[in-house]
N, C-alpha and C positions, 0 to 999 in steps of 0.2 A: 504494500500500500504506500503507496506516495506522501509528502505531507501535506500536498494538495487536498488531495482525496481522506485524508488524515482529519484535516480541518473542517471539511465539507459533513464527515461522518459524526464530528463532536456538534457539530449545528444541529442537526438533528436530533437526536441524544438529548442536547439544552431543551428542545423543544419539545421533546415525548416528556421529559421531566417537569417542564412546564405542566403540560396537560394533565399527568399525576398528584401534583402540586395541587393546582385548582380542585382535585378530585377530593383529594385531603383535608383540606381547608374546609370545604363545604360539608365535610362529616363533623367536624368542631369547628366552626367560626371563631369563636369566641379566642381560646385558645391558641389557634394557629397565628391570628395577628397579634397576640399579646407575645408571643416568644418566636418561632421559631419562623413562620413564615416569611416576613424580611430578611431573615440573614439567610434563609435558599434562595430568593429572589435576587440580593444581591451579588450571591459569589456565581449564577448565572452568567449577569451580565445584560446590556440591554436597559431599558426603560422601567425602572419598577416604582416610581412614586415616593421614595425614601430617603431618607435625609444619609448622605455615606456612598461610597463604593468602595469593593473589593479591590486590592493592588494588582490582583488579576484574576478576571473572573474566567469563566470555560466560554465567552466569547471572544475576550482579548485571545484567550490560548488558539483558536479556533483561526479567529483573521488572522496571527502571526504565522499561525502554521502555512495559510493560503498564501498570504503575501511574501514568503520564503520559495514559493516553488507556482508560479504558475501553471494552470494546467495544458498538459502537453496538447499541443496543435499537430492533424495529420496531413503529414507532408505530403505535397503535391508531389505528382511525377509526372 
C-alpha cells in the first residue's frame, strides 16, 4: 500500500468512526458531551465545534501521508 493510498484508507476509517461516534452519543447524550465525546471528535480532526485541537489528529496524519506521495498517474504510451 502506498502512503497515498495509506492516507486515503485513514479518511475513511475517520469517517466510519464518525458514524459510530454519533451512534454512541445518541444511546447517552447526556454523558457523551459531558466527557468523552469532544476529545474523539477532536483527535479526528476536521470541524467539530470545540474550543482546542489535537497536535495531530488522524486527518493531519491522513493529508501528510497524501501530500508525501501523490497518486500514481498511468503512463501514456
Amino acid at each position: 500500500m502506498s502512503r497515498f493510498e495509506a492516507g486515503e484508507r485513514i479518511l475513511e476509517i475517520t469517517e466510519e468512526i464518525r458514524e459510530l461516534l454519533q451512534e454512541a452519543m445518541d444511546l447517552d447524550r447526556e454523558r457523551a458531551r459531558s466527557y468523552w465525546y469532544g476529545h474523539i471528535l477532536i483527535a479526528l480532526g476536521g470541524e467539530h465545534g470545540y474550543m482546542g485541537r489535537s497536535m495531530c489528529s488522524m486527518t493531519d496524519t491522513a493529508e501528510e501521508l497524501m501530500a508525501d506521495e501523490e497518486p500514481e498517474e498511468e503512463e501514456e504510451e
